[in-house]
N, C-alpha and C positions, 0 to 999 in steps of 0.2 A: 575478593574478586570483583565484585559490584561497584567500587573505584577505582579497578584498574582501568589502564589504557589498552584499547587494542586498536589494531591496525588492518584496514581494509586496500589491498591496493598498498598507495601510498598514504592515505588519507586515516588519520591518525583519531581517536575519540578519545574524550576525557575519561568517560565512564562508562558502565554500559548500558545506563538510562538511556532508551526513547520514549520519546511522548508518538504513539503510534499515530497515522494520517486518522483524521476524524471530519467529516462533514461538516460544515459550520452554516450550511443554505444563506448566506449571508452576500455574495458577490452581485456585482448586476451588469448582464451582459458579460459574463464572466470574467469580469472584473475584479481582484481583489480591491477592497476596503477601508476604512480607517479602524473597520473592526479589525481584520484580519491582521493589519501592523500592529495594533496592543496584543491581540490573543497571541499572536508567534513571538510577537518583542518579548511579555511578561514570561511565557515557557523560556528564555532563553535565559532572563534574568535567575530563573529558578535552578541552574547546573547541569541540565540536562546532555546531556553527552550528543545525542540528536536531534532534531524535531523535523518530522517530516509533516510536509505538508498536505493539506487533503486530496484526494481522489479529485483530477482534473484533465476536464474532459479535453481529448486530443482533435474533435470537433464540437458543433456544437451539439448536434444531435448524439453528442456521447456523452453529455452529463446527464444524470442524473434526475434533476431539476434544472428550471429553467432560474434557480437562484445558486446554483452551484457554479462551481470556479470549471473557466477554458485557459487553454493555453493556445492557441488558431490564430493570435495576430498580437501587433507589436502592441496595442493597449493595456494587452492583459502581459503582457513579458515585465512591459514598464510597472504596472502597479506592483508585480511578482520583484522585481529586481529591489526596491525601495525596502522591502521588506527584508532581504536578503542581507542588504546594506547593513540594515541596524543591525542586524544579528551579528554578521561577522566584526562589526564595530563596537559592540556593546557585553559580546559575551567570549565565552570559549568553544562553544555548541559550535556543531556542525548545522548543516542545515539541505536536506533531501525534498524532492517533491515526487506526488505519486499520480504516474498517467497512467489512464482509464478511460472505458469506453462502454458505458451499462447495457449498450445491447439493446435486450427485450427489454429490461427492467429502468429504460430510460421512461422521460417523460410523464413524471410522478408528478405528486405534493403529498405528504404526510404516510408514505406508502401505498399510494392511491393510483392511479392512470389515471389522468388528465386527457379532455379532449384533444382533439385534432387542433380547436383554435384556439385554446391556450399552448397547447406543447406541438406533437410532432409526430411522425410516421417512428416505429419504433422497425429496426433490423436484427436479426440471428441466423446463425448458421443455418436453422430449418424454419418453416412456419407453425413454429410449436409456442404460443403465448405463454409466457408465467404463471397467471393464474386464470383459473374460469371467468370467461366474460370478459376479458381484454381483447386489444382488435390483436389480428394475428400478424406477425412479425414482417419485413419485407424479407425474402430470404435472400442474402448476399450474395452474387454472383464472384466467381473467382476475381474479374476486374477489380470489382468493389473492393474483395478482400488486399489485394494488392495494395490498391488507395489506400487503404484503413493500414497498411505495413508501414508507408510511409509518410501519413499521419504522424504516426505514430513520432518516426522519425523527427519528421521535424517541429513537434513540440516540445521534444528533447533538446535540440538543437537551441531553442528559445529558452530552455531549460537553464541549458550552459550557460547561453550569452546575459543569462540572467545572473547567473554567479553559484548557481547550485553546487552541490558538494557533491551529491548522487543524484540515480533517477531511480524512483522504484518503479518496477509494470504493477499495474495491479490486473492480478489473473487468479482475483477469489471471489466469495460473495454471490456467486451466479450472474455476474455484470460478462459481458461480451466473450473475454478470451477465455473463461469460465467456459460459457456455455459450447464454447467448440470442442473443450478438453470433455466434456460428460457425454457419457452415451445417449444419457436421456434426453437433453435438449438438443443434440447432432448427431441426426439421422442422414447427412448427405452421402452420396451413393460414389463422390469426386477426390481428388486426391487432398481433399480438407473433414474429410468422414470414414465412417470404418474402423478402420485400424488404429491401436494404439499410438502408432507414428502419423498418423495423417490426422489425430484429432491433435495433437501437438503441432503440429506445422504451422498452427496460426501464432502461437505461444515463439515458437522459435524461431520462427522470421522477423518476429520483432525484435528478439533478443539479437538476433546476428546483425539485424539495421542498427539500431539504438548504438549496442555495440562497437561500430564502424566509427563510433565522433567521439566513444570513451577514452581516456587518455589511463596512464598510472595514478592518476590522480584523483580521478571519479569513478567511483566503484556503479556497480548495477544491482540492484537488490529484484527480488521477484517475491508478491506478495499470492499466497494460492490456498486456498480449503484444502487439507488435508483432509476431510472428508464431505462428504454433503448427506450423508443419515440417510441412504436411499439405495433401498435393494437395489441391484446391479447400476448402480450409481456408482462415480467419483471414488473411489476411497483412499486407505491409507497405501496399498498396496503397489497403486497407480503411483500416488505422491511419491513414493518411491523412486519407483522408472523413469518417474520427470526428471527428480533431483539428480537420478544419475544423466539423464541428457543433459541439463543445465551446467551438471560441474564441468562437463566439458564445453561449453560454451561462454564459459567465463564470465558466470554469473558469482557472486561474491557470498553471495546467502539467500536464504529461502526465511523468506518472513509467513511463519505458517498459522494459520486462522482455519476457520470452516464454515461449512454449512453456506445457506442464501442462493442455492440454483433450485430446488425444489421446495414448493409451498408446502407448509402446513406440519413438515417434517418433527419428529420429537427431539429435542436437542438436550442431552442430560448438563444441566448448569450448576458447577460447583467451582470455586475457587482455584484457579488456574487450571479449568479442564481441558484446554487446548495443549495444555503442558506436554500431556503423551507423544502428541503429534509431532511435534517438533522435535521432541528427542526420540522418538522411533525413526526417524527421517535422518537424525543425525548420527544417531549409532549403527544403522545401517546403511550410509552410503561415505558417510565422515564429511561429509556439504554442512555449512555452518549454518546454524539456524538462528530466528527470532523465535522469542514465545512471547505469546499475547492471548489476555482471555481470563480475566476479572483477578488480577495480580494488586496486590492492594497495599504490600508491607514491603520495607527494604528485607527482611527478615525471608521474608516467602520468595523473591527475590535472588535473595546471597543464597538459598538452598539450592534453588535451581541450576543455579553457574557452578557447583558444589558439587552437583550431581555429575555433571559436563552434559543438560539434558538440553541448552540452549546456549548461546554467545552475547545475544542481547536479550535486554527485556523490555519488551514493547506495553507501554503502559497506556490507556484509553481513560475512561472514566475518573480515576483516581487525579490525575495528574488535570483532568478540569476541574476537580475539586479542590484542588491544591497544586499551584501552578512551583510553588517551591520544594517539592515533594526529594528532589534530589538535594535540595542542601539542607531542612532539616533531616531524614535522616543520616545523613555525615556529621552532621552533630552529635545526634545520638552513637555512630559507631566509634565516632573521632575520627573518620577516615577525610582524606583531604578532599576537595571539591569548590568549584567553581563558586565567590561570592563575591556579589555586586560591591567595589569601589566605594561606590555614595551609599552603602548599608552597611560599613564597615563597623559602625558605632554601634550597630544590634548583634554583632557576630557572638560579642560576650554577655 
């Protein structure tokens, strides 16, 4: 199953390797790079069925860092598009990127807040800081939230014109649309707090905007914590009730991860232990999943999609450690896969 093709939409994958969205703090101005053309070129030479791009902020005061990738003007489209080029010229890989908007948790370096005159005024749903001793958040007024819907939109929009294949939201991690979905960090008293439905309404207006300019041909992925490890927190139960909102919303799959809205939390880490989540998500709602979360072998991998406990498998670490991670192991299975033309000489 791990070389088969499946089909999202219209849009077709070799396999069902991703290289998951990872940070690369490398852009300037949020600019992509000459880094970021070898790191997504070489993943692409490697067979990967997807690559998505990192967490990019839909303004600016929504990245992350002040060295992290935007998508807010045509600069950062054009740097984005050149990259996209190569890929769809150079491989068989698809190629995703993933909007975000960190919220409270913007305005870092090294997981740190940064002052006001290196970084920025940080915003969330409530004036509840991340962690002890950060300045306290500006709390969003509905306007603002609107703005930040169609932001959203039209980074997408830049997204496409750029050549994308999909767009992921990123709504994990404790970054922005995180923190509206948890109780803990949205206490508003407005039709954006409360209730199960009204801490999703930030979630799902993006989904129905973004939505509006997808075609059969660009799917929508949605990346979310299927838990955050915090009594009356976030949890599996919730992810749940999302996924059934999203499947009707014509979301394509749920790329499920966890944890990073509440500090300090215990996180049990073992070898694909996000794995539950996504296949509890999946066998209870039948919403297609991602799993991601220290997946290391084709082997750990091919059991997964075995199981039907996930659709893809979202790889992080492994796959910067070995950017050909998909085409030696198709060697070792013998199964067919993606190899570079001008490598043909090493295939045997």
């Amino acid at each position: 199953m791990l070389y088969s093709p499946i089909k999202f939409r219209n849009l077709e994958f070799q396999n069902r390797w991703v290289m998951s969205p990872m940070c690369m703090y490398s852009s300037e101005n949020g600019v992509a790079t000459d880094f970021h053309y070898v790191h997504y070129g070489s993943r692409a030479q490697g067979g990967t069925g997807l690559l998505m791009v990192e967490a990019t902020g839909v303004v600016p005061e929504g990245r992350i860092t002040n060295k992290c990738m935007g998508l807010w003007n045509a600069e950062q489209a054009e740097s984005l598009e050149r990259i996209v080029a190569f890929v769809h010229e150079n491989s068989e890989s698809k190629i995703g990127i993933q909007l975000g908007h960190a919220g409270r948790k913007a305005s870092t370096w090294n997981g740190k807040q940064i002052s006001l005159e290196e970084g920025w005024e940080t915003v969330a749903p409530s004036k509840i800081p991340y962690a002890e001793g950060e300045r306290i958040p500006h709390e969003l007024s509905v306007a603002e939230i609107k703005k930040l819907v169609r932001d959203f939109k039209y980074a997408a929009k830049r997204a496409l014109d750029a050549g994308f294949d999909l767009i992921e939201i990123h709504a994990a991690h404790g970054y922005l649309i995180h923190q509206f979905m948890s109780p803990l960090s949205n206490v508003r008293t407005d039709e954006y707090g409360g209730s199960f439905d009204n801490r999703m309404r930030f979630l799902v207006e993006i989904v129905e905007a973004v939505n509006e300019l997808l075609d059969d041909d660009h799917p929508l992925f949605v990346r979310i914590s299927g838990t955050e490890y915090a009594e009356n927190g976030w949890d599996i139960d919730e992810s749940v009730k999302l996924a059934e909102i999203l499947k009707n919303k014509n979301v394509d799959l749920i790329d499920v991860s966890s944890g990073g809205n509440i500090q300090g939390v215990k996180i049990p880490l073992f070898d694909g232990y996000q794995v539950p989540l996504a296949s509890e998500i999946k066998s209870r709602t039948g919403m297609r999943t991602g799993a991601v979360g220290l997946i290391k072998t084709a082997e750990q991998a091919e059991e997964i999609l075995q199981k039907d406990e996930a659709d893809l498998i979202f790889v992080a670490r492994e796959i910067l450690r070995n950017p050909y991670l998909a085409i030696e192991s198709s060697f070792e299975s013998d199964d067919d896969c993606y190899f570079p033309p001008q490598y043909e000489r090493a295939r045997i």
